[in-house]
N, C-alpha and C positions, 0 to 999 in steps of 0.2 A: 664314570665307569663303575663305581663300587653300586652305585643304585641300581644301574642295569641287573650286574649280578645280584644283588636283592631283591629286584624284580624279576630275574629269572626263578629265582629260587619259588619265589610264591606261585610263579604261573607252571611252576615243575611238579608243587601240590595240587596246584588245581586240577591239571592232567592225569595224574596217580591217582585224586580219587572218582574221576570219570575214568578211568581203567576199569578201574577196582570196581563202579556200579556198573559198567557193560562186562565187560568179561569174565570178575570173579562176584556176579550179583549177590549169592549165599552168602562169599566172604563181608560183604561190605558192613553190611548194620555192625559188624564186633571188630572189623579192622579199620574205620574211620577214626573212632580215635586216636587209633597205636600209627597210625598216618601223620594224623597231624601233631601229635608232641612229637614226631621223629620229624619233620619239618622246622617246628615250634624252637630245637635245638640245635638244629643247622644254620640257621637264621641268626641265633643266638650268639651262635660263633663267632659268624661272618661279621655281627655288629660290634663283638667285643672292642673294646679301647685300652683292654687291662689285660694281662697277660692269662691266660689260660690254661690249665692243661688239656692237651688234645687227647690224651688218651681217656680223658671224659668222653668225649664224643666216639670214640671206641668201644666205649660201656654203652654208650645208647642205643648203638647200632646194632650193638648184640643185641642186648634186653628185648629191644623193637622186632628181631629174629625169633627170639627167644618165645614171647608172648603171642606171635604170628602164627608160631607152630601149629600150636593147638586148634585153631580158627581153619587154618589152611587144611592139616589133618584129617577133621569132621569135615567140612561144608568142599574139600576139593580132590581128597586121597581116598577118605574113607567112605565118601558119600554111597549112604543105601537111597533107593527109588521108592523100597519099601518100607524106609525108618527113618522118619525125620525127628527130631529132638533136641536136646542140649546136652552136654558132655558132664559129668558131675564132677566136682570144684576137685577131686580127690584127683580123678583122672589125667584134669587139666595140669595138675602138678606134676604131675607123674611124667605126663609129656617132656614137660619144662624142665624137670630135671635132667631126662633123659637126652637133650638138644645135642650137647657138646659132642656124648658118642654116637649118635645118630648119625648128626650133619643130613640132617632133611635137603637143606639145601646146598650143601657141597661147598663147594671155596667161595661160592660167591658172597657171603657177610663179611668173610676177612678181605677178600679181595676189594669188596667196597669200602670196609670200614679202613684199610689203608691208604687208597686215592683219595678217599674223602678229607681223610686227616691231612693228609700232604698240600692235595689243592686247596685245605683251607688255609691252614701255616701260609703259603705262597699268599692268597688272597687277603691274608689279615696282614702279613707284613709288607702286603704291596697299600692297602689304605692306610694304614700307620704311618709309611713314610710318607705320604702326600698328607696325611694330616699334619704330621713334625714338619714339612716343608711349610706349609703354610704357615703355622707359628715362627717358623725363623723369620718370615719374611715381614709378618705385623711387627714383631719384635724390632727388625730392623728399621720399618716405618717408625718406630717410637724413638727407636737411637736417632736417627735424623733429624726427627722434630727437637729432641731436648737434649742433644751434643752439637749440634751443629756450634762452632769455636763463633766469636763476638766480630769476627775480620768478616767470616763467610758471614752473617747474618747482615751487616753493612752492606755490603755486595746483590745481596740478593734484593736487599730493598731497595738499593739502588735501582736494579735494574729494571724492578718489574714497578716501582711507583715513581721514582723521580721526574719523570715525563711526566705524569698526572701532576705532581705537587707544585709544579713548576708551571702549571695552567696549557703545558703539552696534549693536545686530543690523543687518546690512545689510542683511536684506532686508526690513524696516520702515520704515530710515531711508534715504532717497534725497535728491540733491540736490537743490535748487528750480527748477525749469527757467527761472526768468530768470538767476539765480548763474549756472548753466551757463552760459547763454547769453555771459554778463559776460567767462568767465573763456577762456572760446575764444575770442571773439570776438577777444579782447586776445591770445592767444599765438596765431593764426592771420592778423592783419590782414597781417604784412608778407609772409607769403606766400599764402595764397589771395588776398588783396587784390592783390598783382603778378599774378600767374599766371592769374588768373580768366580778364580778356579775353585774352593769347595761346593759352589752350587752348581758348577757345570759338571763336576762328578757325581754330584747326585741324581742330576737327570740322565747322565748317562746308564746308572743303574740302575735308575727306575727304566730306564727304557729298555735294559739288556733283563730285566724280571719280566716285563711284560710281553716282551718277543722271545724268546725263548721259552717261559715257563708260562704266565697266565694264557698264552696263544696257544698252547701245546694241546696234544690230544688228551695230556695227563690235567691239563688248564681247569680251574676251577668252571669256567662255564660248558667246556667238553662234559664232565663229571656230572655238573646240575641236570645238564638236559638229559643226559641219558637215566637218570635215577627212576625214571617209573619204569622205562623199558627192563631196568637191570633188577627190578622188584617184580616185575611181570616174571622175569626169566626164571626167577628162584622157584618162584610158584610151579612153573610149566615143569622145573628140574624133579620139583616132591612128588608132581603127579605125575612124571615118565616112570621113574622108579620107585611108582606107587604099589605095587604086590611086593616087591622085597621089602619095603620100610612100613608095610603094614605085619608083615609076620615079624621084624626085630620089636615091632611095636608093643604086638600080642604075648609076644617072648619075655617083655618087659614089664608092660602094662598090664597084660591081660584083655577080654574082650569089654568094652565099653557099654554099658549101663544107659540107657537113655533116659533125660529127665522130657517131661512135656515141653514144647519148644514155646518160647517167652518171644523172637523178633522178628519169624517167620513161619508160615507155612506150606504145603509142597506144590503151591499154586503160585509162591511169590514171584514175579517177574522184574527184569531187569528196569532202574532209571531208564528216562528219554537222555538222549545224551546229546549234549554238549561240548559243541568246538572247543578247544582250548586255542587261543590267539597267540605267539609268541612274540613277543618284545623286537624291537625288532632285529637286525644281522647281529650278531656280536663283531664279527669284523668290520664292521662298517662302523661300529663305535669304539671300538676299538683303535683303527686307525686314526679316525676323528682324535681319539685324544692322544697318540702318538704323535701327531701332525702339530699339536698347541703344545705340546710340551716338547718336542724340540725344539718351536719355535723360541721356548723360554731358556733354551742351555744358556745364549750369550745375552741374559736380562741385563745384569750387572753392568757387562762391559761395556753396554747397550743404550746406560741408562741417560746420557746427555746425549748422545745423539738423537735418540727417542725424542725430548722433550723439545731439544734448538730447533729441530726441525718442523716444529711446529707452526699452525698458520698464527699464532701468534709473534713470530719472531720473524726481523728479516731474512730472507733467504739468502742475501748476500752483503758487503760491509759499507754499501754506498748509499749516502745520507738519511743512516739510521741512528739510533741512540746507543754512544758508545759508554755511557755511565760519567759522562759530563757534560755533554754537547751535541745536537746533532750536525751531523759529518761523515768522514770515513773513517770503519775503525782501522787501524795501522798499526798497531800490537802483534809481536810472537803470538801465533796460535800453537802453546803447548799440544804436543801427540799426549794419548794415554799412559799411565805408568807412575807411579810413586815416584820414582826419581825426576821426573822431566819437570816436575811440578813443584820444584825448590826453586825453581825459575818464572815461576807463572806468575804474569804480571798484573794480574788484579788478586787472585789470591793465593797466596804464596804458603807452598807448606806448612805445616805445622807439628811437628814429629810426634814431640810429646802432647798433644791433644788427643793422642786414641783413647777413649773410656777401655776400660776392661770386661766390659760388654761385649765388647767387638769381638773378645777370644774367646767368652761364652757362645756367642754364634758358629764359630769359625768350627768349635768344639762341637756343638749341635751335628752341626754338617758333617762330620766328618763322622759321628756315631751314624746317622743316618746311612752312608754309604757303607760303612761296615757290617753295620745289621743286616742289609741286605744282601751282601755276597755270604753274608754267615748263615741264612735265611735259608738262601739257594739249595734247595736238594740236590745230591750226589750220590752214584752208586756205594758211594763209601762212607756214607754218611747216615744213619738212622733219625727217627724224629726224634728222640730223647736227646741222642746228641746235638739235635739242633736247639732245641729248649733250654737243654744245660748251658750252651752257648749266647741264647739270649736273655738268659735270668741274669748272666755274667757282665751283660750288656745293663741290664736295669738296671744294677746295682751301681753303676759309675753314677757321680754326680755330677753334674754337669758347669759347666766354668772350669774345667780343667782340661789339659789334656794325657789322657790315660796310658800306660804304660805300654801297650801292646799297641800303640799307633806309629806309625812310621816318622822315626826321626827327622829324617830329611826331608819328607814330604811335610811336617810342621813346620820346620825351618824355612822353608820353602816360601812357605804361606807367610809368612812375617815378612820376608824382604821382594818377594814379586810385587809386580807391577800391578797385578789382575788381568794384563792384556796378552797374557800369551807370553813375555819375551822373558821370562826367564829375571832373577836377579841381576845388577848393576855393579860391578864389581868395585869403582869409585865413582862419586859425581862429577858431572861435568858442567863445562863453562860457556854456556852460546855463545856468550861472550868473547870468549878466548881463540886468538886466529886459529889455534889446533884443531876447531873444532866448527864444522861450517856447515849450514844450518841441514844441508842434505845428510851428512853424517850422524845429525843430532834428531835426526827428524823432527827437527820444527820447523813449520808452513810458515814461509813470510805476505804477510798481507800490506798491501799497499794502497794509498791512497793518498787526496789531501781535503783535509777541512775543509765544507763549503758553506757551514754556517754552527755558530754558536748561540746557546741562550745560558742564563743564568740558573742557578739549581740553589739558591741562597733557601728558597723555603724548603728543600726537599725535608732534610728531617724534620720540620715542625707537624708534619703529620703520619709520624714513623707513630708514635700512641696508638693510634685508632687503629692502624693496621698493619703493626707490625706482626710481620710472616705470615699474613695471613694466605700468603699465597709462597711459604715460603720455600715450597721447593715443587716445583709443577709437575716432577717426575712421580710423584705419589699415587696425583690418579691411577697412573702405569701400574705400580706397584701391589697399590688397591685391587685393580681387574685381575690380577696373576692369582693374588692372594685369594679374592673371591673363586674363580674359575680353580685351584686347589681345592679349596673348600668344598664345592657344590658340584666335581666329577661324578 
């Protein structure tokens, strides 16, 4: 979506200055350029990565008015039938001086140059957070690859090479899709299990900026497209109350001096004009990427069901590969959740194995969803104060987490599950009659052994490829990450 609106923005120039050669043809040769660096700057914005001040763009939009005047003055207010010429450099000043108490064009420079500033703030910190979302997510590709603990890394090889090493055909012999389930579950709790609920709040606010505000009529793409129309109108505004702002003029300036005319003469006629093609709906791409991006709120929670159910795995636990033998698997199929997973019978928690990466992340996400409710415009709220707001935000470093964030809702994040249910008040025992497996929600799978083979070579070809497939949920991870990157 960010290119879209990039691409609106250019096809919003190209329109304005086919306006400008049919309707304001005299204007065009001297306001083509003050067109496109007033483009050149809005583009500029929208691409920024690095904080900006907006009330730059406030200066431009004036300036851009500012230097219009004069142009618009001569060739559309003052125009004589019987004197064509150029305006002399003295005059031109005089105009430009004159702008602010003139107001040639009435409210409409401020009234642009404030929607402008606002739908770009919205639009730059709605790409900013999809670009920091995507970096968590590499980030977090990289913690799986080089934390994964020494138990999970056994496990995984097991699962997805022991059949081959063992002279098993793979593509008869597939894991048992509870094993799977067992064996991810266990080397993914400590991080999709953190990370679940802070990326589902981020997509939540990314998705409550873009329905609400980028969609809105105040929306940066509402804004883009009407920009020639609201540059047309300024012009129509100077030449309706062309005889009063020609005598404040005269009052000011004096009468205008003609130099010989240097880029036209009284014969010059209008460009052929050309269609301008628009991009196509914005709500239709818009929607499009509200539809992908909710689909990603539950990635995390998401992320081993994703992958077991793949046509690489059995779809069910009868004479498949249980990570010894093929058979039936008959193992507790631990549910989701950090605690249920001190129980998991191929691999079993590990507490103190979180890197401190992980609360660098956690810390990421959680600036992410704060910038952007900080972001949000409000009646009570001015750009400054939103600026001063997110320089406050730059300035945090990141691996911590910062004072103005919600206690409980960190606390939170340390001991949940990642699957919704909240902290575990003590652990419990499957084991123990108190607790029976409907209560503990653990799935009992049953079955019995209908054949074994030996796995004596398995590790002697763990060298060549180890991990190399060591967590198949990546590809996943990879498409999210890409598809962030390239909205």
């Amino acid at each position: 979506m960010p290119s879209h609106v990039l691409e609106l923005a250019q096809q919003s120039e190209n329109r304005t200055l086919n306006v400008f050669s049919q309707v304001y043809w005299r204007m065009e040769p001297l306001s083509r350029k003050l067109i496109i660096q007033l483009y050149s700057e809005i583009i500029s914005h929208l691409k920024a990565t690095e904080p900006v001040n907006l009330y730059s763009l406030e200066d431009v939009i004036h300036k851009f008015f500012v230097h219009l005047f004069p142009v618009a003055y001569h060739q559309a207010v003052h125009l004589s039938k019987n004197n064509y010429g150029e305006l002399h450099e003295d005059y031109i000043n005089c105009l430009k001086h004159t702008f602010d108490d003139l107001l040639p064009f009435g409210q409409i420079p401020k009234e642009l140059a404030r929607n402008l500033m606002q739908s770009v703030q919205t639009a730059r910190i709605f790409m900013q957070a999809l670009h920091q979302s995507a970096e968590v997510l590499s980030e977090t590709d990289e913690l799986y690859a080089s934390h994964l603990s020494a138990s999970c890394q056994k496990h995984l090889l097991k699962m997805s090479y022991c059949p081959s090493c063992t002279g098993l055909p793979k593509a008869h012999i597939k894991p048992c899709y509870s094993y799977c389930m067992n064996v991810l579950r266990g080397c993914s709790a400590q991080y999709a299990g953190v990370l679940d609920s802070p990326w589902s709040n981020v997509v939540d606010a990314i998705d409550n900026l873009v329905t609400t505000h980028i969609r809105s009529d105040a929306g940066i793409v509402t804004i883009i497209k009407q920009l020639d129309s609201k540059l047309s109108e300024a012009i129509m505004l100077a030449m309706e109350h062309g005889p009063d702002l020609e005598n404040k003029v005269k009052k000011t300036c004096g009468t205008p001096k003609l130099l010989p005319s240097l880029t036209m003469n009284s014969e010059g006629k209008p460009l052929t004009q050309h269609s301008v093609k628009w991009a196509s709906p914005a709500d239709s791409e818009i929607l499009r990427f509200l539809s992908t991006i909710d689909k990603s709120k539950e990635f995390y929670s998401n992320i081993v069901n994703n992958v077991c159910e793949d046509e690489d795995i059995q779809r069910n636990d009868h004479h498949c590969w249980t990570g010894d033998r093929i058979g039936d698997y008959t193992q507790l199929v631990m549910t989701t959740g950090i605690d249920t997973q001190r129980y998991n019978p191929e691999v079993p928690l590990e507490p103190d194995a979180q890197p401190n990466k992980l609360n660098e992340l956690v810390d990421k996400l959680l600036k992410i969803r704060k910038n952007i409710a900080t972001a949000i415009p409000s009646p009570s709220r001015n750009i400054n104060e939103i600026q001063n707001d997110m320089a406050g935000r730059d300035d945090e470093g990141s691996g911590r987490i910062t004072d103005d964030m919600e206690d409980d809702e960190y606390n939170s994040l340390q001991e949940s599950s990642g699957s919704g249910e909240g902290p575990t008040s003590t652990p419990y025992d499957p084991m123990s009659p108190a607790h029976n497996p409907e209560e503990n929600e653990i799935e009992q799978r049953s079955g019995s052994a209908k054949a074994t083979v030996s796995i004596l070579g398995c590790l002697k070809c763990s060298a060549a490829i180890v991990l190399e497939k060591k967590f198949e949920r990546v590809k996943n991870l990879k498409d999210l990450q890409l598809y962030i990157r390239n909205v």
